[in-house]
C-alpha angles and dihedrals in degrees: 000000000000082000086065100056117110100213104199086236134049113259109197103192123054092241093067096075086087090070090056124132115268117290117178115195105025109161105219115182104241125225100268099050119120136110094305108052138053110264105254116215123200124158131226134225115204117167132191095238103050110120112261095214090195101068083051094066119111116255096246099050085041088049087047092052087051095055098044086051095076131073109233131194138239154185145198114249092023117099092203134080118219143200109238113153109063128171136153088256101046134074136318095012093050077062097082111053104054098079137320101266087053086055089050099052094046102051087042074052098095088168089064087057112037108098129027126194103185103170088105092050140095114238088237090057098047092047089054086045087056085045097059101024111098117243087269118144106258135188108242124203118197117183130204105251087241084081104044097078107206091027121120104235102248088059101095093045089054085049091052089048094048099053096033076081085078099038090131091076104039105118097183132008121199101187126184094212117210110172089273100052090041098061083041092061094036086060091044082052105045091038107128084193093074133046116259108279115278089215123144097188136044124184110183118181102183099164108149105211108136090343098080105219110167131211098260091052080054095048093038090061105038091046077059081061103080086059097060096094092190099047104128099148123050123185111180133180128166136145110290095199101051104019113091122183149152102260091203096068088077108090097238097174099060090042116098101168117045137178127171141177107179133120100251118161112245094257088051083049095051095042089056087046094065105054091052082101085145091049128144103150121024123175115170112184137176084027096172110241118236122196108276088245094059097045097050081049085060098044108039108128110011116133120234113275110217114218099199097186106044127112102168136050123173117191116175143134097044102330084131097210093196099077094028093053084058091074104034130086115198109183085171111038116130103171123025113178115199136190116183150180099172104063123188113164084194095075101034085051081059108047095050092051097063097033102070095164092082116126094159135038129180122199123187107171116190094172081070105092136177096214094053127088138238103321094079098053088060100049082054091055078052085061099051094044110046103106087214089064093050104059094061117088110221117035126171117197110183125181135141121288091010105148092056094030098052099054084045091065094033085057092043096033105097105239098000089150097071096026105047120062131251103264147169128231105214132183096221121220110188105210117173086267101048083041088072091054093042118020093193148347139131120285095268121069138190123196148136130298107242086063089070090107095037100085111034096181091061125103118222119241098183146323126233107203143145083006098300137101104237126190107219119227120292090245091054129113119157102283 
C-alpha cells in the first residue's frame, strides 16, 4: 500500500507521493476490488526525475485555478461573492501547505482573499484565517443570529468584534443588524480611537421583524454615514411601517450607486433624488403613495433637476413616477424601471420624448386590471402604438392576465398586424442573473421580438409575428 512507503524526506500534502524514490512491486487494490471481485494487483514506477508540469504553469493561469477552486457564495441583491466555508483542508488555507510556490501564488492571490462571510464558521477558524490572510481589502458579511441556525446568539457579535481588529481593511460591509449587533457596530462607527471606516460599500438590512430595533438605533447609525468619506454604495432596507428617520442625514451626493426600501412619501423621494447628483444606479422601493391632488399641490412650480451621471433609475411600491418623471431631466439614462398606479400616458409620451439614450424599459402597470373593462385594454393599444416606445430595443410591459388578454386585442384590434409590434409573451423567472438585465416586474412579461434570445431561463408564452399569434414548440424555451 502507497500508505506503507517510508519516502527519505517528509511530504507534507497527499499528491507528493508521486515524487517518491523508486518502489518496484508495490501492490496497489485496484478500483473494482470488494467482496465480490478477485483483487487485482498492478505496480507502479515513479521516478525523481519525471517533469512536474504543474510548477511550470505561468503565474497568472496557476492564481486563476486557485480561484476557481473555491465555492463561493452569493446572493441576490449583493454584488459581491464570499468565502464562507474555511477549514484548515479547503481552499484557500490547504494552499498553503503543499509547497512554497504554491504559498506564494496563493497569498499574491488578492482574489482568494477578498470577501469573507464567517457566520458558518467557528472563532478559532476566523482568527487563523486573520492570521494567514495578507493585509488585502476584503468585503466582510455578518448575519443576525436569527438566521445561523445552530449559532449561540452572541456569536455574530463576537464575530463583529473580532474582525472590527482589522477595520481598517474592510471595502465593503453587508451587515444583518438585531439590537445587539446594532449598538456593536454603533460603537465600531463613533470610536475616536479608529479612523472613520474605508468602506465602499454599505448593505444594511435593518428590517425589525422578531429582532426589535427601534427608530433611534436606526437614526443613530445612518446619521454615522456622512462620516464615512469612501461610501460610494449604499443598500438599505428597513421597516417601512415602524422605522422613522430624517432622510437627510444620509449623505446623497457622495453616494454613485443607491438602493432603498423604506417607506418614504413621493415629495421625500423626490427631495433625496435631487441631491443624487453622483448617481449611477438609483432604486427607490415600498414609496408610500399620497392622493394625486396632494402630490401636484407639492409639486406645483419646481423646475426640472437634472441628474447628469445617472444610467439607472428604479421606481417602484407607490413612487408614483408620473408625477416624479415631470420634474427630472435624465440625459444619460440608459435603463428607467417603473411601477405605477397613477397612469398618465401623457407624461410618460414626454419624457421619452426628450430622453433618447433608453435601451431598457421596464413597465409594471397595476391600473391594468383584469377585472376592469375595456378601458384597460385601451390604455394597453396606447402602449403598442406609441412610436417612442418603439425605438428602444428592449421594452418590458407587465400587467395582470397578459398572456390571454393581449392575443385577445391583437385578434379584435383593426390592422394590428401592421400597427403593433412584433413581440414576445414571457413567464419571467428572476434568477440572480436575470436579476442584473431586468431588476423587477410580474411574472408575465411583454415585450419585443428581437429580446427572444436575451433571457434564456424564461418560458414562452406566445410570439406575435408576421401578424399572427404563434405557440412555440413545445421544446422551446427563449434561447
Amino acid at each position: 500500500m502507497l500508505q506503507n512507503l517510508k519516502p527519505n524526506r517528509r511530504y507534507e500534502h497527499p499528491f507528493y507521493w508521486e515524487k517518491l524514490p523508486v518502489r518496484k512491486g508495490i501492490s496497489v487494490l485496484g478500483h473494482g476490488a470488494s467482496n465480490c471481485h478477485p483483487r487485482r494487483e498492478f505496480t507502479y514506477k515513479v521516478t525523481d526525475d519525471r517533469p512536474c508540469h504543474i510548477h511550470g504553469l505561468p503565474f497568472e493561469i496557476l492564481s486563476e485555478i486557485f480561484h476557481l477552486s473555491i465555492s463561493w457564495r452569493s446572493e441576490i441583491g449583493n454584488p459581491y461573492t464570499f468565502l464562507s466555508h474555511v477549514k484548515h483542508g479547503d481552499t484557500p488555507l490547504s494552499l498553503l501547505s503543499v509547497c512554497r510556490n504554491w504559498r506564494a501564488v496563493a497569498l499574491a492571490t488578492p482574489s482568494l482573499w477578498h470577501s469573507i462571510y464567517p457566520s458558518w464558521n467557528s472563532l478559532p477558524c476566523m482568527k487563523f484565517w486573520l492570521e494567514v490572510a495578507p493585509p488585502v481589502p476584503f468585503h466582510l458579511q455578518i448575519e443576525d443570529p436569527v438566521l445561523d441556525y445552530g449559532v449561540y446568539p452572541q456569536f455574530p457579535c463576537l464575530m463583529l468584534q473580532l474582525f472590527a481588529s482589522v477595520s481598517h481593511r474592510w471595502k465593503s460591509l453587508s451587515i444583518t443588524l438585531n439590537p445587539v449587533l446594532a449598538k456593536e457596530f454603533l460603537a465600531i462607527l463613533q470610536s475616536p480611537e479608529k479612523a472613520p471606516l474605508p468602506v465602499e460599500g454599505l448593505i444594511l438590512d435593518m428590517r425589525s421583524e422578531s429582532r426589535g430595533l427601534t427608530s433611534d438605533a436606526v437614526s443613530a447609525i445612518l446619521r454615522q454615514l456622512q462620516f464615512l468619506p469612501h461610501l460610494k454604495r449604499l443598500d438599505l432596507e428597513t421597516d417601512c411601517y415602524n422605522h422613522r428617520f430624517d432622510p437627510q442625514s444620509i449623505p446623497w451626493s457622495t453616494l454613485e450607486q443607491i438602493k432603498m426600501r423604506h417607506g418614504l412619501t413621493t415629495t421625500e423621494a423626490f427631495l433625496c433624488l435631487t441631491q443624487c447628483t453622483s448617481a449611477r444606479t438609483i432604486d427607490f422601493r415600498n414609496v408610500q403613495l399620497l392622493p394625486r391632488d396632494h402630490i401636484q399641490s407639492e409639486f406645483l412650480g419646481k423646475r426640472p433637476v437634472t441628474l447628469s451621471l445617472l444610467t439607472s433609475l428604479t421606481l417602484t411600491s407607490g413612487a408614483d413616477p408620473m408625477t416624479i418623471l415631470q420634474y427630472l431631466s435624465l440625459p444619460s439614462i440608459q435603463t428607467l424601471c417603473i411601477e405605477f398606479i397613477n397612469r398618465d400616458h401623457l407624461v410618460l409620451d414626454n419624457f421619452l420624448a426628450r430622453t433618447l439614450t433608453l435601451k431598457t424599459l421596464v413597465i409594471v402597470d397595476d391600473v391594468c386590471d383584469d377585472d376592469s373593462q375595456s378601458e384597460p385594454d385601451e390604455d394597453i393599444i396606447t402602449y403598442f402604438l406609441d412610436s417612442h416606445l418603439r425605438r428602444i430595443p428592449s421594452v418590458y410591459l407587465g400587467f395582470e392576465g397578459a398572456h390571454k388578454r393581449v392575443p385577445k386585442i391583437i385578434e379584435e384590434y383593426p390592422n394590428a398586424r401592421d400597427l403593433f409590434p412584433q413581440m414576445i409573451c414571457w413567464e419571467a423567472a428572476f434568477d440572480p442573473e436575470e436579476k442584473k438585465k431586468v431588476p423587477f416586474g410580474g411574472p408575465e412579461l411583454i415585450g419585443w421580438d428581437n429580446n427572444l434570445d436575451s433571457h434564456r431561463g424564461w418560458r414562452v408564452f406566445w410570439l406575435f409575428r408576421d401578424g399572427k399569434v404563434e405557440l412555440p414548440p413545445r421544446r422551446r424555451r427563449c434561447g
